[in-house]
N, C-alpha and C positions, 0 to 999 in steps of 0.2 A: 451274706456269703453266696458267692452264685453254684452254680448246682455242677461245674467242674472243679470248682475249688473243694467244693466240697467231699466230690469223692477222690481228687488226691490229699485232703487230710486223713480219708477213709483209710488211703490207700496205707499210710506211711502211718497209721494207729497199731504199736504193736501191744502185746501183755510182757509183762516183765518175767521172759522164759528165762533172764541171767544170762543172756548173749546178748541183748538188745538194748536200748537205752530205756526204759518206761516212758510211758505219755508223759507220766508227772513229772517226772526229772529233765523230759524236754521242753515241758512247758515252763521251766522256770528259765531255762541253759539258750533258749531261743534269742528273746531277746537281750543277752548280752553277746550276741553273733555281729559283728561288724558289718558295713553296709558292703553288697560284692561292687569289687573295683573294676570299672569301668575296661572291654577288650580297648586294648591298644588299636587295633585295626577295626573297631566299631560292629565286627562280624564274628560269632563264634561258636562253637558246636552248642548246644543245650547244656546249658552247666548244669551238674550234678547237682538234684536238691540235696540241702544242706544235712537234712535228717536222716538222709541215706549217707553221707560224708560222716557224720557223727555218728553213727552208729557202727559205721565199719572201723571207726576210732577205738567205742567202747567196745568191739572184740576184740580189738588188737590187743588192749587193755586186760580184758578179762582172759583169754587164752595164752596172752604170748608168744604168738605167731609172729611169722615172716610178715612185713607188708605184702611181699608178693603172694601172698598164700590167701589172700583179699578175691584174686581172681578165681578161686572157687566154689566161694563161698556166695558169687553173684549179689551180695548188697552192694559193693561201689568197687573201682576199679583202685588199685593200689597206689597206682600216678598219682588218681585226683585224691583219695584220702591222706596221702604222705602231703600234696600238697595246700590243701585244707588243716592238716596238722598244723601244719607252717605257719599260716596265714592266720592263724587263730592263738599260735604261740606265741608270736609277735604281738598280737592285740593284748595280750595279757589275758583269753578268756577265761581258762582251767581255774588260774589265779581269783581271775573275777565270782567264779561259781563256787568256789569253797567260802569267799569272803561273805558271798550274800546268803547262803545256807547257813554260817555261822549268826550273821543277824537274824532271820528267820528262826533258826532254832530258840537265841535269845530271847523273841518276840512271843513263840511259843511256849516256853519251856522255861526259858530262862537258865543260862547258860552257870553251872555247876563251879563259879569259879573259889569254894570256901577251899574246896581238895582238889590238889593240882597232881599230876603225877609225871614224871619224865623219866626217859628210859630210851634206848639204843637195840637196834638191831640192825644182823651182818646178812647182804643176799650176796650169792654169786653175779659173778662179771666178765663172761667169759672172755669178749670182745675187749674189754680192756676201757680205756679212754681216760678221758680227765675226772678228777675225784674218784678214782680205782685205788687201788692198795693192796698188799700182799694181805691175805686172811690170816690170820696167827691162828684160827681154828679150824682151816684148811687146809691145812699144809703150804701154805704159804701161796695159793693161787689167787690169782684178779678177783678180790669182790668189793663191795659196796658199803658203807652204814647211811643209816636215815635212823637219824634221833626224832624222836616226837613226843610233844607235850599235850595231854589231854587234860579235860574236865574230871569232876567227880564222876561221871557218869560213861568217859572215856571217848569221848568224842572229841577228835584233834582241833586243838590250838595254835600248834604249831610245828613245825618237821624243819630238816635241813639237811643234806647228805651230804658226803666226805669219803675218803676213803677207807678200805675194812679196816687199816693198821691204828687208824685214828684213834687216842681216847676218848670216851665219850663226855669226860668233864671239859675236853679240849671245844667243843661244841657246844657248851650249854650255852653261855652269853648269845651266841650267833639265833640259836634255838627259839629265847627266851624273845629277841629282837625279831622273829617272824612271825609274830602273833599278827595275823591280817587284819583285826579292829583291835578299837580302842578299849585297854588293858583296864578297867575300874580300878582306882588307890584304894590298896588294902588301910583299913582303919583298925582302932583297938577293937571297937564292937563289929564289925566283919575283915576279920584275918583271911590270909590267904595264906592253907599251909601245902607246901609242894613236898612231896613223897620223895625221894633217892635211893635206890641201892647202893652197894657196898662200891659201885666203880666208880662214885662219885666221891670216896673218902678222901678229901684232898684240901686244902684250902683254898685252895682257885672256887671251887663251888661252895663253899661258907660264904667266901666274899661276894659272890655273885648276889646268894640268897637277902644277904644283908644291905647290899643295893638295891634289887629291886622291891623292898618290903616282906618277902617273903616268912614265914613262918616255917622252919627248915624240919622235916623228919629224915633223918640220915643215920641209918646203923652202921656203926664201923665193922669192918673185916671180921674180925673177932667175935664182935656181936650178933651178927645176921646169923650165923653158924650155930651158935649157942640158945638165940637166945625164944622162947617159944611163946606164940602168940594165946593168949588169954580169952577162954571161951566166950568171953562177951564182947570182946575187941574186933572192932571193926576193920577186916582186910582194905586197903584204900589203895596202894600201890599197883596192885594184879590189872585195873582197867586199863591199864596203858599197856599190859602184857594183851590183855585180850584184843585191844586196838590192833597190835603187830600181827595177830593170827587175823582180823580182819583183813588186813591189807595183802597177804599171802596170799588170799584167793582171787585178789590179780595177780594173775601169771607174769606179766610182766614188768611187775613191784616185786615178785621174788625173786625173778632173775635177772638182772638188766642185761636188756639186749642193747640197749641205744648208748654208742659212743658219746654223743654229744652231752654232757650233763643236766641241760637247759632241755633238753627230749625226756630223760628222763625225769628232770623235776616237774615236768608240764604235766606228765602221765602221775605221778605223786600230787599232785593236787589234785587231776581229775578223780583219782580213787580216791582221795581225803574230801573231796564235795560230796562226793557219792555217799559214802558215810556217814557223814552231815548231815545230809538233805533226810537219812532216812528217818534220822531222830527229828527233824525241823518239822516233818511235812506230816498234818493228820491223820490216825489211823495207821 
């Protein structure tokens, strides 16, 4: 490494103050970065290092701000980060970095799949767009759902969003089909049993469950209401509740500002890697 590379690696080494990307999370998020595409006219300003692009991403992300609001915040200019958003949603990155945090954590950890949990939650929409919906628990204004399926341990599997009016068992198949690797066949001696609340009392998600092997816990309407969990019984459902207050604090996972659907699922993956990566990576 020669002795200017090195102090612009210096330069762009932040600590993880919760605005910024971490070293560690950029050193994994690096190389699955696309190679930069050639100027048309062979001459061009000094392109924006990428990790100043990516970081003014993950404030976008983490705050909920205007892209224009980039401009005084002095990391990157809101042009080049909207258009680096771009150019990397296309590539599939966001996608690519929850999928290899997911193997990574496997590798480490090994990935929690005996207790599955799935669950549904509504953000505001102010903007409107494609997959929006009237909220039934809003008074009927523009929001959003993103279903997500996690581990035993509550680290996401899989998500999918829709509109607020959506039912959530309307979803689950789609849900179930977004797990970014390769599902292990549940067996008699390791089951996979998936959790449901009561909005899933339906037959559509029996039959789902009994397709994909699943081992189904589902309290009917009735029951959930009544019935009281046993001092030695183990709560397994709640991690998929705790996954949703994760993702809340991206501000803009709680509210969607981005019309285009494909903007906002890009930024739901990036906060589902993040996630990931935090259980995958040592320490």
């Amino acid at each position: 490494m020669t002795r200017g590379t090195a102090r612009k690696a210096r330069k762009w080494r932040v600590r993880d103050d919760g605005w910024r990307l971490p070293d560690a999370l950029w050193a994994k998020m690096g190389p699955l970065l696309p190679p930069r595409p050639p100027h048309p006219l062979g001459c061009h300003n000094p392109r924006v290092p990428d990790r100043a692009a990516m970081d003014a991403i993950f404030f976008v992300l983490r705050t909920g701000c205007q892209w224009n609001a980039l401009r005084e915040t002095t990391i990157c200019s809101s042009s080049s980060a909207h258009r680096r958003f771009q150019e990397w949603l296309a590539a599939g990155v966001f996608a690519a970095f929850w999928r290899e945090g997911l193997l990574a954590y496997d590798a480490l950890r090994g990935i929690a799949w005996t207790w599955l949990a799935l669950d549904g939650a509504m953000g505001k929409a102010p903007l409107g767009g494609e997959k929006t919906g009237r909220n039934p628990t809003d008074r009927g204004k523009r929001g959003v759902k993103r279903l997500v399926l996690t581990d035993g341990r509550g680290v996401p599997l899989g998500a999918t969003i829709d509109g607020a009016n959506r039912n959530d068992h309307k979803l689950m198949r789609e849900t179930l089909e977004a797990i970014p690797i390769e599902r292990p066949e549940p067996t008699r001696r390791r089951p996979q049993h998936l959790c449901l609340d009561k909005d899933f009392d339906y037959d559509e998600p029996r039959a789902l469950a009994e397709e994909f092997g699943f081992t189904l816990h589902l309290r009917t309407r009735g029951e959930e209401v009544s019935a009281k969990r046993h001092a030695r019984a183990k709560a397994r459902r709640w991690v998929v509740e705790r996954t949703h207050s994760w993702l809340h604090r991206f501000r803009s996972i709680l509210i969607r500002w981005a019309k285009k659907p494909s903007n906002y699922l890009a930024q739901l993956h990036f906060a589902l890697a993040i996630i990931t990566w935090r259980h995958a990576l040592p320490g």
